[in-house]
C-alpha positions as CSV (number, residue, x, y, z in Angstrom):
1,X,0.0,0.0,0.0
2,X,1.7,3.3,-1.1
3,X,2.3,5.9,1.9
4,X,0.4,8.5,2.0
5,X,2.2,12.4,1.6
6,X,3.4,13.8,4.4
7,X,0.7,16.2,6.1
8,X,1.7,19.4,8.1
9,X,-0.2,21.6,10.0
10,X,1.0,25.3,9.7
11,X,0.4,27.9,12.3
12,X,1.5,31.4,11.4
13,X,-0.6,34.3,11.5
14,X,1.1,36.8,9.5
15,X,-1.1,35.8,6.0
16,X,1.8,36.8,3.6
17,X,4.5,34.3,5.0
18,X,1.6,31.8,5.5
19,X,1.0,31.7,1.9
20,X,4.6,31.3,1.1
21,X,5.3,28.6,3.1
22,X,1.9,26.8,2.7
23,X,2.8,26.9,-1.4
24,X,6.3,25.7,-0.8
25,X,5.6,22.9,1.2
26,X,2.2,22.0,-1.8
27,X,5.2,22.4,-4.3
28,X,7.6,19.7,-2.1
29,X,4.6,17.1,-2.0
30,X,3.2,18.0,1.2
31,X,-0.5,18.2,1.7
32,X,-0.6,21.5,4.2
33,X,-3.3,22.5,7.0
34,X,-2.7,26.1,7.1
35,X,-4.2,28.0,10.1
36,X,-4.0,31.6,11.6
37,X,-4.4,31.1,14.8
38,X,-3.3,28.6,17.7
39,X,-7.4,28.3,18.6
40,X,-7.9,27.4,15.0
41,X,-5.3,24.9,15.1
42,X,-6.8,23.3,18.3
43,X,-9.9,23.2,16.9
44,X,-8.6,21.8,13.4
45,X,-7.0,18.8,15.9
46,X,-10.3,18.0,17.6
47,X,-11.9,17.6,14.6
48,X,-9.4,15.9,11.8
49,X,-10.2,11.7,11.4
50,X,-6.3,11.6,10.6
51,X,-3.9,13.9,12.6
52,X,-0.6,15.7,10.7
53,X,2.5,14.8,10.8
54,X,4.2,17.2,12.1
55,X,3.2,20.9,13.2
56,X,5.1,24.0,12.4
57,X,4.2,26.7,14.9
58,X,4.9,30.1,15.4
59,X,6.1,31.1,18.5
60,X,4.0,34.3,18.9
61,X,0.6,34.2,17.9
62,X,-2.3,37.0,18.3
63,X,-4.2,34.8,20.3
64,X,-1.5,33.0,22.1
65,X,2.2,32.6,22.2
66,X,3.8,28.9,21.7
67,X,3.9,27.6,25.1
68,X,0.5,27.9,25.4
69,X,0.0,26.2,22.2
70,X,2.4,23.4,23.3
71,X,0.7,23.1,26.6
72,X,-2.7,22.9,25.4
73,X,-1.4,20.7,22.7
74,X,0.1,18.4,25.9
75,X,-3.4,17.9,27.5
76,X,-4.6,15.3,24.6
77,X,-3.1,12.2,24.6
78,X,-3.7,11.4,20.6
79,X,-1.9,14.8,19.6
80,X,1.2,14.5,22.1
81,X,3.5,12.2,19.6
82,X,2.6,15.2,16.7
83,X,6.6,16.2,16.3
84,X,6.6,20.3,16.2
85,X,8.8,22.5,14.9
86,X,8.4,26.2,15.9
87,X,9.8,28.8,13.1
88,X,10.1,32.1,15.0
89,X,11.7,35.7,14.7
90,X,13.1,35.1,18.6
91,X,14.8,32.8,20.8
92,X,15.9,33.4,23.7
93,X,17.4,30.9,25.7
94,X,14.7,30.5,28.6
95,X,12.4,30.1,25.8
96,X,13.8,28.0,23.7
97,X,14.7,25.6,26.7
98,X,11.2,25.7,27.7
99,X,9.7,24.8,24.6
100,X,12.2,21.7,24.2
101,X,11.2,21.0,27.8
102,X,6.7,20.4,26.7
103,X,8.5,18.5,23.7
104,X,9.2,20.7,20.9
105,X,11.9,18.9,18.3
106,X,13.5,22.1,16.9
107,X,13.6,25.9,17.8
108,X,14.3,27.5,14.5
109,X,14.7,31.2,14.0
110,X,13.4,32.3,10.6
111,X,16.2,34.8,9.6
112,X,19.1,31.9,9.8
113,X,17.6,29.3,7.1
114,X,16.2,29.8,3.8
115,X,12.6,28.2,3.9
116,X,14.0,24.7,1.8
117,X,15.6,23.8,5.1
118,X,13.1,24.6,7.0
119,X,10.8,22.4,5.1
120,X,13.9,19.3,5.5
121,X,14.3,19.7,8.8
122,X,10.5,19.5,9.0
123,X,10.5,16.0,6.9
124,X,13.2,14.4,8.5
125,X,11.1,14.7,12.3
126,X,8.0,13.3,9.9
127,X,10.0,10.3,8.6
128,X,11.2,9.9,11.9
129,X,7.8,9.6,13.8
130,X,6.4,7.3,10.6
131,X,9.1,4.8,11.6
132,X,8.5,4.9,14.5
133,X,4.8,4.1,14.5
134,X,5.6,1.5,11.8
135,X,8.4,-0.2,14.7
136,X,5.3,0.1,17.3
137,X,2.8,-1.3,14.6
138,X,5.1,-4.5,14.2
139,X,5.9,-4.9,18.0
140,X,2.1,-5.0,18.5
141,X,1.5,-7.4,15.9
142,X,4.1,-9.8,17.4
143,X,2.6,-9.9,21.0
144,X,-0.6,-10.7,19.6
């Protein structure tokens, strides 16, 4: 059965660089689940059938910055494995650390990689987490 292409959902809420990176990532074979807001992301979660692959998140959002996100994001079970990777203007240590600390794979500041690698380090957390669900999937079917 062929593997279905990658999904990611994209916070941002600055429209313009939300349209950029929501066409790169179409054009690199990505289906993309753009959203504005971190609400609108949490609402998208409660009511997709098949969850994303990984997230890409924007540290500061109008309605809420990205430890909230990450926190919220922490309470539900199902959406804890969903590797993230926040894209943000600033990083400050304390914040960085923090957001690694709730589980975030990668603090990446915008201004120091050109979108591509963005969108690879992006893939190779997705490829990661398929494998490891396809290891877990296997184990399973062993004990039973």
């Amino acid at each position: 059965m062929p593997k279905q292409k990658p999904s990611i959902l994209v916070i941002e809420d600055e429209t313009l660089l939300l349209q950029a990176v929501t066409k790169k990532l179409k054009l690199s074979g990505i289906d993309v689940l753009s959203c504005t807001s971190g609400q609108q992301a949490i609402d998208y979660l409660n009511n997709l059938d098949t969850l994303p692959d990984a997230v890409w998140l924007d540290y500061y959002l109008k309605d809420m910055n990205g430890l909230a996100f990450m926190q919220e994001l922490k309470k539900h079970p199902k959406w804890a494995d969903i590797p993230v990777v926040v894209v943000s203007n600033s990083a400050g240590p304390e914040k960085v650390h923090n957001m690694l600390a709730l589980g975030v794979k990668k603090y990446v500041l915008k201004a120091e990689y050109p979108l591509s690698d963005i969108i690879t380090m992006v893939l190779e957390f997705v490829h990661e987490s398929r494998s490891n669900a396809e290891k877990t999937e296997v184990e399973k079917a062993k004990e039973e």
